[in-house]
Backbone atoms as SQL, in Angstrom:
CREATE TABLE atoms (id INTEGER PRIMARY KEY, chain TEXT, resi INTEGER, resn TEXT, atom TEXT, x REAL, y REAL, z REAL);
INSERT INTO atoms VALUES
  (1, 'A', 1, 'UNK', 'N', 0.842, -1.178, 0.000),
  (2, 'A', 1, 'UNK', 'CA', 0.000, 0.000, 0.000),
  (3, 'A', 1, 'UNK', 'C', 0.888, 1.242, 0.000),
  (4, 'A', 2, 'UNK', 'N', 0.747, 2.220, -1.143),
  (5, 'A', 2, 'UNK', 'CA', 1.775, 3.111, -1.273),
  (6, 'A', 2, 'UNK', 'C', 0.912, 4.531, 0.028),
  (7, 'A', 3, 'UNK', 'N', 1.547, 5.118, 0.579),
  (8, 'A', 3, 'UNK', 'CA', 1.531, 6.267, 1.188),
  (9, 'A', 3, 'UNK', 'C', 1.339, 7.097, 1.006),
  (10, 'A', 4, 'UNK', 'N', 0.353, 7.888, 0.907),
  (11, 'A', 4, 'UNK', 'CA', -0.277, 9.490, -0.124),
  (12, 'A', 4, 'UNK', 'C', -0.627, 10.679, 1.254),
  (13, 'A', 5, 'UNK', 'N', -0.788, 9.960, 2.513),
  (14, 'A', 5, 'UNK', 'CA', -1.045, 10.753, 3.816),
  (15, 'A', 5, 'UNK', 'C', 0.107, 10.505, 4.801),
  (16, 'A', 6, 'UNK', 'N', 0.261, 11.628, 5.807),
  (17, 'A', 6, 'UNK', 'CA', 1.054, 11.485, 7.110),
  (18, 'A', 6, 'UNK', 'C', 0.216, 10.221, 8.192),
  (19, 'A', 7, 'UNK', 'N', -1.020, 10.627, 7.995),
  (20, 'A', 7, 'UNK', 'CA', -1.683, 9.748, 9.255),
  (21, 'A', 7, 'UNK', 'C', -2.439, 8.692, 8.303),
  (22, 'A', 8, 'UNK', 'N', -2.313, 7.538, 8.988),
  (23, 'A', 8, 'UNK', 'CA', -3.207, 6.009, 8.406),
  (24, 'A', 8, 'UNK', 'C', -4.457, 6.061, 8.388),
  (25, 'A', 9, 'UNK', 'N', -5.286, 6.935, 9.260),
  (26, 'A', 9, 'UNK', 'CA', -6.775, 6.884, 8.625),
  (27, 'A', 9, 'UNK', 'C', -7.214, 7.457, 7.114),
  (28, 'A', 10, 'UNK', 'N', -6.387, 8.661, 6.951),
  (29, 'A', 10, 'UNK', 'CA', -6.824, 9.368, 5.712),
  (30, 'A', 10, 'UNK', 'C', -5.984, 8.528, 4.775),
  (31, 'A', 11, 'UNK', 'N', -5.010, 7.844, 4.928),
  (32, 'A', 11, 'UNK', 'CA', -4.783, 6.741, 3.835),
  (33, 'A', 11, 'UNK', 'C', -5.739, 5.693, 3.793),
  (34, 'A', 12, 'UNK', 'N', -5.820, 4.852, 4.611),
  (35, 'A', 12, 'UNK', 'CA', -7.076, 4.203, 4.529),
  (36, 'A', 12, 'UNK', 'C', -8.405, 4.464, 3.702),
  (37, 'A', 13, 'UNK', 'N', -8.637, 5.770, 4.029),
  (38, 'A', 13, 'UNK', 'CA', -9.991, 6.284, 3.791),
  (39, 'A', 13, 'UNK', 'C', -10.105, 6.593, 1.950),
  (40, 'A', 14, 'UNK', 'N', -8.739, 7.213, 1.924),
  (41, 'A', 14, 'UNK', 'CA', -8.168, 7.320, 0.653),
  (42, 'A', 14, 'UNK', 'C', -8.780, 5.920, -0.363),
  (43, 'A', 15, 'UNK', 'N', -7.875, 4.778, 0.316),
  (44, 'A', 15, 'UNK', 'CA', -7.640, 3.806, -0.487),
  (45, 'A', 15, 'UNK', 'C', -8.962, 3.267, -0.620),
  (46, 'A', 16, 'UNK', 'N', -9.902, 3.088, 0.449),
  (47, 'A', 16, 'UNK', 'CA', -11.710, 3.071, 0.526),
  (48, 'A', 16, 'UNK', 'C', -12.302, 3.415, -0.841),
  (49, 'A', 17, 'UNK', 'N', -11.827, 4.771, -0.966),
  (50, 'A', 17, 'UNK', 'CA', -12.790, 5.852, -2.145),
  (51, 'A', 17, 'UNK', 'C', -12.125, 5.402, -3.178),
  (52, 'A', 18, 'UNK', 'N', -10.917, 4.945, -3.395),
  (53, 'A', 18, 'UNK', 'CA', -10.129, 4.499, -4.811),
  (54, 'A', 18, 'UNK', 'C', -11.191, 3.172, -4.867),
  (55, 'A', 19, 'UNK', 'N', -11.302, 2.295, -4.132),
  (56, 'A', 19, 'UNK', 'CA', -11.806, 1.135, -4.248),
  (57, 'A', 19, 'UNK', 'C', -13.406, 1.065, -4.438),
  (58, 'A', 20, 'UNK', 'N', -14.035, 1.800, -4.300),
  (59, 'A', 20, 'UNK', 'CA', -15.531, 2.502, -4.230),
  (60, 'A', 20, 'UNK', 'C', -15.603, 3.057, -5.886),
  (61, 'A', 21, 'UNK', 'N', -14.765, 3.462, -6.408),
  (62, 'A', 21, 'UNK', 'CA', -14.801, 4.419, -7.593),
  (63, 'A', 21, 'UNK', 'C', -14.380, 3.283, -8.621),
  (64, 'A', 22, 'UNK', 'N', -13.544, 2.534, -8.059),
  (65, 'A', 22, 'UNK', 'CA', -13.444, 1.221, -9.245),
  (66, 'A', 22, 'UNK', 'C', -14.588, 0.686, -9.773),
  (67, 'A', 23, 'UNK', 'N', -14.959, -0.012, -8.025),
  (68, 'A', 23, 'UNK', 'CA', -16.379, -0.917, -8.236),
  (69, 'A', 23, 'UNK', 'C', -17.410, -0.074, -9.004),
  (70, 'A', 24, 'UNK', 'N', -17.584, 1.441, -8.963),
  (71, 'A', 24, 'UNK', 'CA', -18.353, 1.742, -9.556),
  (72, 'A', 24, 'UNK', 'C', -18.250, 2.079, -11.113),
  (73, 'A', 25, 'UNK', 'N', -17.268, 2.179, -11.672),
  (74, 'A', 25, 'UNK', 'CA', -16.456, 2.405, -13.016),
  (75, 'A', 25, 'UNK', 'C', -16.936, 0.860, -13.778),
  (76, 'A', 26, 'UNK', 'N', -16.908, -0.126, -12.950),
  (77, 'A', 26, 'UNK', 'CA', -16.887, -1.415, -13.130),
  (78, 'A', 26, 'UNK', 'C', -18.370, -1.514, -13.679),
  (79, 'A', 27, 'UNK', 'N', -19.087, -1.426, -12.603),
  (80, 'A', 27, 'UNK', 'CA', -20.669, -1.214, -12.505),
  (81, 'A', 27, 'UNK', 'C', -21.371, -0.586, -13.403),
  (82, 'A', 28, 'UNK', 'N', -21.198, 1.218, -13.795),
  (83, 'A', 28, 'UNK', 'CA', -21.536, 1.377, -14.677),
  (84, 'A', 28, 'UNK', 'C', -21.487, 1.810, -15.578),
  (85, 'A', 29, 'UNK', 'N', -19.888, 1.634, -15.581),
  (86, 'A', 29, 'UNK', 'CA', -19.263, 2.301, -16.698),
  (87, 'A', 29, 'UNK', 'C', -19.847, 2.336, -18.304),
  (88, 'A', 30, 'UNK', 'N', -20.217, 0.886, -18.242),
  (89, 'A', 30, 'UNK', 'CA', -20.805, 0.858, -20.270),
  (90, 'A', 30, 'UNK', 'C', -21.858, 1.946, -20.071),
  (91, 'A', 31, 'UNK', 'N', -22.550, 1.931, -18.967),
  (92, 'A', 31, 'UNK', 'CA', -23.900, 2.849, -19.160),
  (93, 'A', 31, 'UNK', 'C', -23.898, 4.114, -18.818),
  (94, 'A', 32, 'UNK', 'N', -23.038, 4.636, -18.324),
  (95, 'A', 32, 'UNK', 'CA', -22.417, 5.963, -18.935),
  (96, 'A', 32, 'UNK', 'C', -21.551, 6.231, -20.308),
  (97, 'A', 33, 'UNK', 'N', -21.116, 5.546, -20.715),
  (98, 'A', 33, 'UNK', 'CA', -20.126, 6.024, -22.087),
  (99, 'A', 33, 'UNK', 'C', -21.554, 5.376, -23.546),
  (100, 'A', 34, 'UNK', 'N', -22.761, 4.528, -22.826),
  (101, 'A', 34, 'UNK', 'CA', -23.574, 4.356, -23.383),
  (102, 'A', 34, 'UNK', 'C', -24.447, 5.957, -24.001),
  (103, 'A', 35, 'UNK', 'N', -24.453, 6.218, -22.574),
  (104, 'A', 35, 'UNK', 'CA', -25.913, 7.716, -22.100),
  (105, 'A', 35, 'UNK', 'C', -24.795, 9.025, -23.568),
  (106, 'A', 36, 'UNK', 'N', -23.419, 8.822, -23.215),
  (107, 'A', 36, 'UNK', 'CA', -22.471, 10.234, -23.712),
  (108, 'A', 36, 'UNK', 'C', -22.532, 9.159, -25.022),
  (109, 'A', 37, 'UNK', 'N', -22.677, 8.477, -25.477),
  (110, 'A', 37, 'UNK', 'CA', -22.726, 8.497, -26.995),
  (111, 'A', 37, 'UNK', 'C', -24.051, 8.689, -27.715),
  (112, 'A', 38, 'UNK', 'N', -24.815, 8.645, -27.068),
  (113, 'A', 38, 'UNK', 'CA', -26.202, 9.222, -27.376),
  (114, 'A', 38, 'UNK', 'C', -26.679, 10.525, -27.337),
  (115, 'A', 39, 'UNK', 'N', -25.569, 11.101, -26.155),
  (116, 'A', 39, 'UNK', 'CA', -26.222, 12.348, -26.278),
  (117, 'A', 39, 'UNK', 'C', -25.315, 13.371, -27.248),
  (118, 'A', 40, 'UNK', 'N', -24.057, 12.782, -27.739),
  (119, 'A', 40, 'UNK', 'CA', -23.476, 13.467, -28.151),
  (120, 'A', 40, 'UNK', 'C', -23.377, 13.922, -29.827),
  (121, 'A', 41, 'UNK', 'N', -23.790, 15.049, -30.450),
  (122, 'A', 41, 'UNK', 'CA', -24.099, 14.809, -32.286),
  (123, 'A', 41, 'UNK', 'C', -23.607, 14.448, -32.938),
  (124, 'A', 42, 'UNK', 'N', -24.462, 13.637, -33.956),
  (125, 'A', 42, 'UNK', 'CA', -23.381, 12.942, -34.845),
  (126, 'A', 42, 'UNK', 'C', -22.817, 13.857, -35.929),
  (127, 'A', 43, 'UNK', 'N', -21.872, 13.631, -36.068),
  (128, 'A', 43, 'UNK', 'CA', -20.975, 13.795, -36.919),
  (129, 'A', 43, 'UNK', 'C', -21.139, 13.669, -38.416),
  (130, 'A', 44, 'UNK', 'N', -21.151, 14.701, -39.365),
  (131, 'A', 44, 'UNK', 'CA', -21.696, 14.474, -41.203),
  (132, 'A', 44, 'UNK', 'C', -20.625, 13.499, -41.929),
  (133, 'A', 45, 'UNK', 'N', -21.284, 12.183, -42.367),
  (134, 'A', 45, 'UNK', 'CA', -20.245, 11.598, -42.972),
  (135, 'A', 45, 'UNK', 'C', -19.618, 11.964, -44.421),
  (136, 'A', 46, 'UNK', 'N', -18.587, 11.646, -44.076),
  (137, 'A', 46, 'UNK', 'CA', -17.232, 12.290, -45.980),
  (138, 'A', 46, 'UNK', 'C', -18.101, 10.884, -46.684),
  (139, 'A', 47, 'UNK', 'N', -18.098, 11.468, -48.131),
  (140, 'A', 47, 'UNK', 'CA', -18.310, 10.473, -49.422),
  (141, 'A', 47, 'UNK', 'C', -16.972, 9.666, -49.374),
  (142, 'A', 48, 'UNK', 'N', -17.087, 8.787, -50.398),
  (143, 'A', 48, 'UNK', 'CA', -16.003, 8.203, -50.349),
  (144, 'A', 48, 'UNK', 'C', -14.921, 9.011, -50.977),
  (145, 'A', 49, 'UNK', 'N', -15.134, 10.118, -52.035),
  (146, 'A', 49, 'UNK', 'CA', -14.323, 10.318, -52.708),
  (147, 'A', 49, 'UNK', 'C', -13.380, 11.600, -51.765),
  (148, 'A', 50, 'UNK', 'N', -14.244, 12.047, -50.982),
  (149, 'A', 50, 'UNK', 'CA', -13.158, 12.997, -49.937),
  (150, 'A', 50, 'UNK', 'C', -12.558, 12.101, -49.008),
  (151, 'A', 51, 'UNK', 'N', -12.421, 10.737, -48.716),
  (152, 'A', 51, 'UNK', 'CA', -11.802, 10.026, -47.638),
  (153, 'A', 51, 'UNK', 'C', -10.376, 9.929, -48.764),
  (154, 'A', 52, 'UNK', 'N', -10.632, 9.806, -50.133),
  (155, 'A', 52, 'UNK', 'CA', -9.581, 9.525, -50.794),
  (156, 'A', 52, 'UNK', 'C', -7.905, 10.169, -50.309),
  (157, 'A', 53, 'UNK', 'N', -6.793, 9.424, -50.629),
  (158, 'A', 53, 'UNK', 'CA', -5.688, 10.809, -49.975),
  (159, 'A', 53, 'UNK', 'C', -5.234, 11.475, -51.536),
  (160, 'A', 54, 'UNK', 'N', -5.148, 12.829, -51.071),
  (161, 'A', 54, 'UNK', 'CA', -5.213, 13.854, -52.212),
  (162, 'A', 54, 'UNK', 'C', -3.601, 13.961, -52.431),
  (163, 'A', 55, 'UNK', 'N', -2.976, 14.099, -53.379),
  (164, 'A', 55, 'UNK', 'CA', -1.499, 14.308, -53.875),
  (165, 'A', 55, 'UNK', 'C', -1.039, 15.370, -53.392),
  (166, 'A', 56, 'UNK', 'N', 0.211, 15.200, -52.835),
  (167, 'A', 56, 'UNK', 'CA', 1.442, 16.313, -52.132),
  (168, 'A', 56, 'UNK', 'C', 1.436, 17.330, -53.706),
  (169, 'A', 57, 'UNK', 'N', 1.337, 18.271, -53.356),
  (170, 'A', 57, 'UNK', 'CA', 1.980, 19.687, -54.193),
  (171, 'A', 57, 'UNK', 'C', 3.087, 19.957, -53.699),
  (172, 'A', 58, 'UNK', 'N', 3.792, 20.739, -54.180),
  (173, 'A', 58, 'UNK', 'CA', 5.298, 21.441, -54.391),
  (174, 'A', 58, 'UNK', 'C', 4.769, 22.718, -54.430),
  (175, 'A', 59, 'UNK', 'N', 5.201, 23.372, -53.094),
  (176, 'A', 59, 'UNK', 'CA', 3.708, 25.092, -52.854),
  (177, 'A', 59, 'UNK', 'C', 5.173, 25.806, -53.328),
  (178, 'A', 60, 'UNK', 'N', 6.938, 24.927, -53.539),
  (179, 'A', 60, 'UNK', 'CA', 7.708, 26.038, -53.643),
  (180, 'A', 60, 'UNK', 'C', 7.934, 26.370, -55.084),
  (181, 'A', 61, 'UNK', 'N', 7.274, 26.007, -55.810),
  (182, 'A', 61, 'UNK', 'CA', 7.461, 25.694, -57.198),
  (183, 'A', 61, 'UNK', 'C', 6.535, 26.588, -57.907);
């Protein structure tokens, strides 16, 4: 157990809330990154022909 406090309760307590925040990351994590991809706008898709890669120019020329 690495040491982040002078006194052992607030490490303890520390290491509690690290372990609390896992289980919950664990829990519901898909269903939050579920909720933020729903709420977030989609994006206009490129045709195919703008995904194409366009040729280097010579801007010194």
């Amino acid at each position: 157990m690495k040491k982040y406090y002078e006194e052992a309760k607030y490490n303890a307590a520390f290491d509690r809330c690290v372990d609390v925040m896992s289980q919950m990351l664990q829990k519901y994590g898909h269903q939050v990154l579920d909720k933020l991809e729903q709420d977030t706008p989609q994006t206009a898709e490129c045709s195919k022909d703008d995904k194409q890669a366009q040729p280097l120019t010579d801007k010194a020329a």
